[in-house]
C-alpha positions as CSV (number, residue, x, y, z in Angstrom):
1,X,0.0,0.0,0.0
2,X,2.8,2.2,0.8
3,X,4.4,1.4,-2.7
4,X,1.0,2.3,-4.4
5,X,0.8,5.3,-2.4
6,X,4.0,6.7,-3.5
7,X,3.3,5.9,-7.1
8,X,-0.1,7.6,-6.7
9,X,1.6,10.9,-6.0
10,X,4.3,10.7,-7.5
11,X,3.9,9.7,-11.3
12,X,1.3,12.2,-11.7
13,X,3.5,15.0,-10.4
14,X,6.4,14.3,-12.5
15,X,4.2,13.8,-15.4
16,X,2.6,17.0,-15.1
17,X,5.9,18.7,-14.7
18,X,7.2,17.2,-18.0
19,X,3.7,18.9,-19.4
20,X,4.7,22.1,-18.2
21,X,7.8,22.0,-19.8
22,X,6.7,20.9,-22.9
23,X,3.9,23.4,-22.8
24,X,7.1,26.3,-22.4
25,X,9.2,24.8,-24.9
26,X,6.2,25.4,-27.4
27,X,5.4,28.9,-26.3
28,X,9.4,29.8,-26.9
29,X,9.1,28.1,-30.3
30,X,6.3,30.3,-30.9
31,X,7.6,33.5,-29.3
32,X,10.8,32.6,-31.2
33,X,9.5,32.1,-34.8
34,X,7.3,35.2,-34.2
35,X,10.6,37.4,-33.5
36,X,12.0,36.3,-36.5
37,X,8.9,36.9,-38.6
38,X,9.3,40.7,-37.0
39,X,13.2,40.6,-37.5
40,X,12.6,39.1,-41.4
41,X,10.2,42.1,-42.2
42,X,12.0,44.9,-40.8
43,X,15.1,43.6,-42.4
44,X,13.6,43.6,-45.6
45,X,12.3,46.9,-45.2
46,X,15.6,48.5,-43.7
47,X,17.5,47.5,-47.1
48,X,14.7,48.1,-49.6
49,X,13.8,51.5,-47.9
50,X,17.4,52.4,-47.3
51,X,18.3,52.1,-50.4
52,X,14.8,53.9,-51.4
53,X,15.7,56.8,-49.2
54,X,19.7,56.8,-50.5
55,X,18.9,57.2,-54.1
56,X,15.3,59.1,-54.2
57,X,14.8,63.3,-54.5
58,X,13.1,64.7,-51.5
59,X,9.3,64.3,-52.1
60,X,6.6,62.1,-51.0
61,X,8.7,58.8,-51.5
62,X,11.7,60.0,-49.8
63,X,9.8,60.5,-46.4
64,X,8.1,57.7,-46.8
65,X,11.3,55.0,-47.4
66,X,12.7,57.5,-44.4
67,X,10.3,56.7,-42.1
68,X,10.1,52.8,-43.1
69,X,14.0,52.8,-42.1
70,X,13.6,54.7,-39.1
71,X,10.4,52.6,-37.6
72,X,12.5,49.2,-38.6
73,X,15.3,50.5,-36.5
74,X,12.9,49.9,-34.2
75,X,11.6,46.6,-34.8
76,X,14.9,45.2,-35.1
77,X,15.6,46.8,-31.9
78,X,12.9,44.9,-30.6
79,X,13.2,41.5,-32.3
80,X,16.7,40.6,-31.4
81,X,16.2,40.8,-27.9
82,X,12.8,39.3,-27.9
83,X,14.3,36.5,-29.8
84,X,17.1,36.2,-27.5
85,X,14.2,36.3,-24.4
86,X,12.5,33.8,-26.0
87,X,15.1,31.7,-26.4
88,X,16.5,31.6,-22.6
89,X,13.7,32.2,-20.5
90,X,13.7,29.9,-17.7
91,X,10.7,27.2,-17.6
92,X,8.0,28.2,-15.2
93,X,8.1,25.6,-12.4
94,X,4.1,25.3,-11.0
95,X,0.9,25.6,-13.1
96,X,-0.2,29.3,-11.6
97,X,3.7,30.7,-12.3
98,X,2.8,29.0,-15.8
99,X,-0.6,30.4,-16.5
100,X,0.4,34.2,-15.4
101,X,3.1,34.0,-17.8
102,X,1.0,33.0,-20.6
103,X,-1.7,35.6,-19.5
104,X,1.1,38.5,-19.7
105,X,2.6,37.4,-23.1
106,X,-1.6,37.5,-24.4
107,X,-2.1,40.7,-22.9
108,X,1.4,42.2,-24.4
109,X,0.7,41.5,-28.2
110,X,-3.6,42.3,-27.3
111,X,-2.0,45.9,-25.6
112,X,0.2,46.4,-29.0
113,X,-2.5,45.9,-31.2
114,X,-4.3,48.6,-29.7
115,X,-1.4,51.2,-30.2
116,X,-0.9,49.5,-34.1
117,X,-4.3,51.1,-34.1
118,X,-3.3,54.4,-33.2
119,X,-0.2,54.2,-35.2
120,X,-2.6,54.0,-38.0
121,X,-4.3,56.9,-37.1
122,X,-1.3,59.0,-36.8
123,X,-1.2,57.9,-40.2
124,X,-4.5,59.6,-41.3
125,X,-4.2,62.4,-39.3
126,X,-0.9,63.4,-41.4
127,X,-1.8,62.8,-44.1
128,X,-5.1,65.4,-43.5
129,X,-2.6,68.1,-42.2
130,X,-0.9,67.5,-45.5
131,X,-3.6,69.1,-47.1
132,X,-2.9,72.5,-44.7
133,X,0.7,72.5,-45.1
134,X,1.5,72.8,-48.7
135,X,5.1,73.7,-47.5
136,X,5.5,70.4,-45.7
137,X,2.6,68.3,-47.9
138,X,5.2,65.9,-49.3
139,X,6.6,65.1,-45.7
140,X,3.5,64.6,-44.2
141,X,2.4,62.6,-46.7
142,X,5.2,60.2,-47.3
143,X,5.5,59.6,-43.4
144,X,1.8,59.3,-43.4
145,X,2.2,56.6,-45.7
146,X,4.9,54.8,-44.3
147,X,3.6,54.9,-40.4
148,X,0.2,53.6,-42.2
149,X,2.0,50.7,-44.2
150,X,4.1,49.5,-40.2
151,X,0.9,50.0,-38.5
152,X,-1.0,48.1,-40.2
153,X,1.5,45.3,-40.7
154,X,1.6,45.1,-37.1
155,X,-1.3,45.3,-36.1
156,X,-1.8,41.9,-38.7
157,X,1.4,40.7,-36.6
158,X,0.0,41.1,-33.0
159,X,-3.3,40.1,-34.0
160,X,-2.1,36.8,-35.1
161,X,0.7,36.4,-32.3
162,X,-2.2,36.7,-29.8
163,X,-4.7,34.4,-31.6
164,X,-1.7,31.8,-31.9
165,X,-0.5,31.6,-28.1
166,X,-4.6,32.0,-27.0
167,X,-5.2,28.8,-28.9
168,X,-2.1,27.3,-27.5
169,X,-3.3,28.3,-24.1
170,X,-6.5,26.9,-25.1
171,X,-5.4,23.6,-26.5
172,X,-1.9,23.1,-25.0
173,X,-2.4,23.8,-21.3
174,X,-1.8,21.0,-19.3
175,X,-4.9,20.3,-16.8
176,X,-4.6,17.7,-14.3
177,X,-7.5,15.5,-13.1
178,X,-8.5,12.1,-10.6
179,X,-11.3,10.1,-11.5
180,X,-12.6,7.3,-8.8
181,X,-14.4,4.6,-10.1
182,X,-16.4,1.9,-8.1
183,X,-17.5,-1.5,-8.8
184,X,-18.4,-4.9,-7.1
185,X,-15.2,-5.4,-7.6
186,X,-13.2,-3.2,-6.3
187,X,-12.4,0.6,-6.2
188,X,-10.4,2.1,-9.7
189,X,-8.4,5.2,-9.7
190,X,-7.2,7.5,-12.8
191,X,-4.8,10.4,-12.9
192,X,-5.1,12.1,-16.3
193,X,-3.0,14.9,-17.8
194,X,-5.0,16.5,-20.3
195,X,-6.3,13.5,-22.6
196,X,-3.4,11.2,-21.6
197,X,-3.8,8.9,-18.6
198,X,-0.8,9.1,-16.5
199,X,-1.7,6.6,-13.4
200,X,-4.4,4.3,-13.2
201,X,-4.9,1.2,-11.0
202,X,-7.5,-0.9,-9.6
203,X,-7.6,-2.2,-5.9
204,X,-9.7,-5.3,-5.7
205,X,-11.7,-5.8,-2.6
C-alpha cells in the first residue's frame, strides 16, 4: 500500500511537470519564430527603404522610405532581444507561475494591437494636415504613408501572435485531473493529464 501510495503521487507529479515544460518549450518556439517573422520584415524593409531613401529626390517617396527605415530601426531593436528572451527564459516551475506568464505574453501582443491602431491613425491624421501644409505636404504625406503601411503590418502581426499563443493556451495547457471509479469489484483510480492517462490502478476488494 505504501508502494501504491508513493506511485499515486508521484507519477502524476512528475508527469505534469514534464507537461509544463513541454507546454514552455512550445510557447518559446512560438515566441521565437514570431521574432524572426518581426526581424525578417524589418530587415527587408531596412534595405529596400534604405536604399529607397539613398537614391530618391526629396518628395513624398523620400519620407516615406525615411520613415520605413527609421520605424524598422525599431523593430529590429525589438526582435533581437525578444528572440534572445525567447530563447532563454527559464521554464516556469508550477501551473499558476505558468498560467500568469502566458496571460502577460496575451495581454502584451492584445495591448500592442491597440497602439498599431493608433499608429494608424497618426497615419491619417498626417496625411489630412498634408492638405494644410502645402510647404511640408510631401513630408507629411510620405510619413503618413509609411507609419500607415508599419501600423497596419503590425497590427496583422500582434493580431495573429495573440490568436496563436490564445489557442495554445487553449489547447496546449496541461490540466490535471483524478477520477474514482467503483464497482463490485473493487475501487479504480485514474490520474489524467489532459487526454493522456498518467496513473491508473484498480484495488480489488
Amino acid at each position: 500500500m505504501k508502494l501504491l501510495f508513493f506511485l499515486l503521487l508521484f507519477v502524476p507529479s512528475v508527469s505534469f511537470a514534464q507537461a509544463l515544460n513541454k507546454f514552455h518549450e512550445e510557447k518559446s518556439r512560438i515566441d521565437q519564430r514570431l521574432m524572426i517573422g518581426l526581424s525578417s520584415w524589418a530587415t527587408s524593409n531596412f534595405i529596400v527603404s534604405g536604399i529607397g531613401w539613398a537614391t530618391t529626390t526629396k518628395g513624398e517617396a523620400h519620407y516615406f522610405h525615411q520613415m520605413n527605415v527609421m520605424w524598422n530601426v525599431v523593430n529590429l531593436g525589438l526582435a533581437i532581444p525578444g528572440y534572445i528572451r525567447a530563447k532563454n527564459e527559464i521554464p516556469p516551475q508550477t501551473l499558476s507561475e505558468t498560467m500568469r506568464l502566458q496571460r502577460k505574453t496575451e495581454n502584451i501582443f492584445l495591448f500592442n494591437t491597440g497602439l498599431d491602431v493608433l499608429y494608424v491613425s497618426s497615419g491619417f491624421l498626417l496625411r489630412n494636415l498634408a492638405l494644410k501644409n502645402a510647404d511640408k505636404q510631401d513630408q507629411y504625406n510620405g510619413f503618413g504613408n509609411g507609419m500607415m503601411m508599419q501600423g497596419g503590418f503590425l497590427f496583422l502581426f500582434d493580431l495573429t501572435a495573440y490568436a496563436i499563443h490564445k489557442y495554445h493556451s487553449k489547447h496546449g495547457m496541461p490540466k490535471s485531473s483524478m477520477s474514482i471509479r467503483m464497482s463490485s469489484n473493487g475501487t479504480g483510480v485514474t490520474w489524467n493529464i489532459g487526454n493522456q492517462s498518467v496513473f491508473k490502478h484498480q484495488f480489488f476488494l
